[in-house]
Backbone bond lengths (Angstrom), bond angles and torsions (degrees), N, CA, C in turn:
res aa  C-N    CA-C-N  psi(-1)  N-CA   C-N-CA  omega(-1)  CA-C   N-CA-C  phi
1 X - - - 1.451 - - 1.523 107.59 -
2 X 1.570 123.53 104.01 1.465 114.23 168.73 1.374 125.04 -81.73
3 X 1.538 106.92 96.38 1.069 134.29 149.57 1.699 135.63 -56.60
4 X 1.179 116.69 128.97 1.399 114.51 -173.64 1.341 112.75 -72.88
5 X 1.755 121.71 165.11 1.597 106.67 -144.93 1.586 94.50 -77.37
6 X 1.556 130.37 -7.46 1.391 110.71 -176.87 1.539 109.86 -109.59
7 X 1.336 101.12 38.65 1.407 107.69 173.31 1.197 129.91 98.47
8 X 1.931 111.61 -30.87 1.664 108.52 -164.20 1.671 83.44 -85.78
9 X 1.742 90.75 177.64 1.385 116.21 162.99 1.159 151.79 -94.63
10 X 1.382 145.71 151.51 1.523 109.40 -151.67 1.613 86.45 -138.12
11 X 1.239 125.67 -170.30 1.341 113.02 139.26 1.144 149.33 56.77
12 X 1.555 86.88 -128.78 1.529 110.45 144.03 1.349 160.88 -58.07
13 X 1.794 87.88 1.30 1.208 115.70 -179.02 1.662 102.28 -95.59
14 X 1.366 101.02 -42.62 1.490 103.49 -173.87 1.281 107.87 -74.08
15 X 1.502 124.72 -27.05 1.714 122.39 -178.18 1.786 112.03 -64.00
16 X 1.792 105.74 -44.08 1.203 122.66 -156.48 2.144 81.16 -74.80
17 X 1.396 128.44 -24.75 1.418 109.08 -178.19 1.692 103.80 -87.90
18 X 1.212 113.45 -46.68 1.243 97.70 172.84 1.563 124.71 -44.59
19 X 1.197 120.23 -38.19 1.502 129.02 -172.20 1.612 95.02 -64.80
20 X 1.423 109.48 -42.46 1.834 100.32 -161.94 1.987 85.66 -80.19
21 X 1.154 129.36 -35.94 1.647 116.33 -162.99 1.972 95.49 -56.39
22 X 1.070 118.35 -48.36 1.508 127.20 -179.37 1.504 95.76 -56.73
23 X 1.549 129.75 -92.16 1.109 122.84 175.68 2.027 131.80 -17.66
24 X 1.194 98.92 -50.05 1.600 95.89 159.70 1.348 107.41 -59.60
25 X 1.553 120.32 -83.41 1.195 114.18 -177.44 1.700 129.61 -21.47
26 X 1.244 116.44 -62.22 1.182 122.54 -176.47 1.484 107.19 -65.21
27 X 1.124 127.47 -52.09 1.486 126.95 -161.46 1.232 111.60 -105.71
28 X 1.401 113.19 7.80 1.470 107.70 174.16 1.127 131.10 83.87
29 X 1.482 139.24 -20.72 1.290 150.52 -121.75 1.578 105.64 -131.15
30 X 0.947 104.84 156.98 1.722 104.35 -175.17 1.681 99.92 -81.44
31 X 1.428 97.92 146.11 1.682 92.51 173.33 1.437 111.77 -135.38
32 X 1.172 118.62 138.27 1.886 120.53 -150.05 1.728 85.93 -124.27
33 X 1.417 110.25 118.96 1.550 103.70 172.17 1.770 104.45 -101.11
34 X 1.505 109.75 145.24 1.248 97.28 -153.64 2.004 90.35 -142.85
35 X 1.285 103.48 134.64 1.865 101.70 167.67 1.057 154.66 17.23
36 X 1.137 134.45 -27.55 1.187 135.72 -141.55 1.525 133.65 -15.62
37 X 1.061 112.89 -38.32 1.567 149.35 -167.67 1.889 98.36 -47.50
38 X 1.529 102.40 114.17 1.178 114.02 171.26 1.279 128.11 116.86
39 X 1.674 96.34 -37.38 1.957 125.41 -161.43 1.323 96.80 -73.66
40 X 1.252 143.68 -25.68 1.386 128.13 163.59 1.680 119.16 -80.37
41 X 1.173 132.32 -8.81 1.423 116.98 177.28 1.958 79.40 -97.46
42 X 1.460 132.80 -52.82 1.826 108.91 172.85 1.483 122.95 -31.52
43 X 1.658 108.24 -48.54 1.116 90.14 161.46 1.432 144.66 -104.53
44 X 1.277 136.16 28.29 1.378 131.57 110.31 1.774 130.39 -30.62
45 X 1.402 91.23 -39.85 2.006 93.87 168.52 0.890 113.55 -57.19
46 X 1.293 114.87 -64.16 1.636 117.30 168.27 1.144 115.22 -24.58
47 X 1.308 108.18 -89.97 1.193 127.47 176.19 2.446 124.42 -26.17
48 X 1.062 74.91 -35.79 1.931 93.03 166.72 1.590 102.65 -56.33
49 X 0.808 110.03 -27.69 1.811 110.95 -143.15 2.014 90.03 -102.04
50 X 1.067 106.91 20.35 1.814 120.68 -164.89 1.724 105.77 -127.93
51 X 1.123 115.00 175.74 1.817 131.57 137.70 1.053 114.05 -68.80
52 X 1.269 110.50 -41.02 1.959 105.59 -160.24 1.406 107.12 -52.81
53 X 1.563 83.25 124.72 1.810 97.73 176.47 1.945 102.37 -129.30
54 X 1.420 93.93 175.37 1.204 112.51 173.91 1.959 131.53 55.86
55 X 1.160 106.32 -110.37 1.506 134.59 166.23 1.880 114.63 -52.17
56 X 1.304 75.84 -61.72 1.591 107.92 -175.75 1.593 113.51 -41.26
57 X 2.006 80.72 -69.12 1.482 79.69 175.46 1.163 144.34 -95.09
58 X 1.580 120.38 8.60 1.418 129.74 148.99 1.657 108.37 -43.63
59 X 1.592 113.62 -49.81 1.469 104.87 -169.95 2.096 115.26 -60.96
60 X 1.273 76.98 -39.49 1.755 91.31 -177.99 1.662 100.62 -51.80
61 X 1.366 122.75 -72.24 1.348 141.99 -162.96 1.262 112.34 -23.45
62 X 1.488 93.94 -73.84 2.315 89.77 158.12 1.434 133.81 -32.27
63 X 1.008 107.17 -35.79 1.640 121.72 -175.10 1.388 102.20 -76.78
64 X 1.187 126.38 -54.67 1.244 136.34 -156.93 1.537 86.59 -82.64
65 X 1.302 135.79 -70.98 1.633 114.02 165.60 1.334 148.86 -15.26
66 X 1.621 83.00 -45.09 1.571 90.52 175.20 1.772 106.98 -86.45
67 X 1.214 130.13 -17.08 1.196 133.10 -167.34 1.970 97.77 -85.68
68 X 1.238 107.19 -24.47 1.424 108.10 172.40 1.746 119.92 -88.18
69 X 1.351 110.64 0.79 1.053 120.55 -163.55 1.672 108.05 -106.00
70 X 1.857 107.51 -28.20 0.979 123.10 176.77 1.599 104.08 -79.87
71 X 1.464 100.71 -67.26 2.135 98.45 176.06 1.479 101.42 -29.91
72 X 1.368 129.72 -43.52 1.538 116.84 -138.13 2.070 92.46 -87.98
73 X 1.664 99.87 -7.30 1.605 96.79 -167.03 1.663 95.83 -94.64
74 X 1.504 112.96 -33.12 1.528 116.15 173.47 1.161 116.80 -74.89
75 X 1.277 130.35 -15.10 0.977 112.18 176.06 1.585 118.15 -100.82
76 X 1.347 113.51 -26.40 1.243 117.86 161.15 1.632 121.28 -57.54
77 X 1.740 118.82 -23.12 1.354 103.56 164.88 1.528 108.41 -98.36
78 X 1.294 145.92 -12.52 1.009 132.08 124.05 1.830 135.04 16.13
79 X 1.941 85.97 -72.01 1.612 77.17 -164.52 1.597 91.85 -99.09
80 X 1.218 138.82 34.26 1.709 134.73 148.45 1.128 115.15 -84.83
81 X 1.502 104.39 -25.77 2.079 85.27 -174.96 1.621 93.67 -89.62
């Protein structure tokens, strides 16, 4: 969920819920809206610690966001059970 850095919502916050209220609906499926906020300048850290420059690594950067965005949702249900 992109959230603005002091928390409220903007936007994109309201598009990214509308998209999941349809998505449940239609497909049935549970839909967990979750943080976003931060996981792209982490992953640039990541990303430091590489070559990848330029072109390249704009494409990567997303990925690696979203891959920090997922750990941060598994692992947060993780430590409840």
């Amino acid at each position: 969920l992109p959230r603005n850095m002091d928390g409220s919502e903007g936007e994109s916050a309201r598009s990214a819920r509308e998209f999941g209220e349809k998505l449940k609906q239609l497909a049935k499926v549970p839909v967990t809206m979750w943080d976003e906020r931060g996981t792209t300048v982490t992953a640039h850290g990541y990303l430091n610690d590489t070559n990848i420059r330029g072109r390249k690594r704009k494409a990567i950067v997303d990925a690696v966001a979203a891959t920090v965005i997922l750990q941060g949702y598994l692992d947060a249900k993780r430590m409840r059970k």
